[in-house]
C-alpha positions in Angstrom: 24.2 6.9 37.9 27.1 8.2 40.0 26.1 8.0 43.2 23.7 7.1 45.1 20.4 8.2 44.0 16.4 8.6 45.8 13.9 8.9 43.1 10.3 10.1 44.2 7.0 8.9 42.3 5.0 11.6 42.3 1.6 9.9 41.7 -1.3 7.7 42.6 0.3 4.3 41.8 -0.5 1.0 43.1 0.4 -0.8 46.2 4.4 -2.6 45.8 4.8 0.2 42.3 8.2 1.6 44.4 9.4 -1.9 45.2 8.9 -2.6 41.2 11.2 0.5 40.3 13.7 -0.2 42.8 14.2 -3.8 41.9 14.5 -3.2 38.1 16.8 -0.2 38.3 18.9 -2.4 41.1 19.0 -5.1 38.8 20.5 -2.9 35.8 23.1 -1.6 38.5 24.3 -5.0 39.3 24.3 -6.3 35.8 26.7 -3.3 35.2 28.7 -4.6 38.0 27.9 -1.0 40.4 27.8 -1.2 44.0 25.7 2.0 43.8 21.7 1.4 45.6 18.8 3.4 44.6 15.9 4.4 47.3 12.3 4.9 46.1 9.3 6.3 47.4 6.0 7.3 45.7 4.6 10.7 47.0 1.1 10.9 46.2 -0.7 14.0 45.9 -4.3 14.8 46.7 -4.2 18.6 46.7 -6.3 20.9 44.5 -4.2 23.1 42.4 -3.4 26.5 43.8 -4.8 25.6 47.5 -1.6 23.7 49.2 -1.4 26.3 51.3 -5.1 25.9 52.5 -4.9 22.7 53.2 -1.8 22.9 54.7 -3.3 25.3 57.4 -6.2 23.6 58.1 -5.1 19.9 57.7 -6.9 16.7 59.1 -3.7 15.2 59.2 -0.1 15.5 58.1 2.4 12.4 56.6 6.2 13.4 56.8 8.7 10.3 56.0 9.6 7.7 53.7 
């Protein structure tokens, strides 16, 4: 890394999985002596292919953040 990076897990993955990434990546960033942080989220999707739009229309509820 170069900067300072946000990765996104785009899956169903288990409660504490982003916590997980962010520790092991941190810990290969400080062992390289890099003051660089990493931010990471998991973004799991629930959408039938080809109707996003659909559901996005006519949704029971929307989830923006991180």
């Amino acid at each position: 890394m170069e900067s300072q990076q946000l990765i996104i897990d785009k899956s169903s993955v288990p409660v504490g999985t982003a916590d997980k990434v962010k520790a092991t990546i941190q810990s290969l960033l400080e062992s390289r002596k890099s003051h660089l942080t990493v931010s990471v989220l998991s973004y799991p999707e629930f959408l039938k292919e080809g109707s996003a739009v659909f559901y996005c229309r006519r949704a029971e509820r929307l989830i923006i953040g991180t």
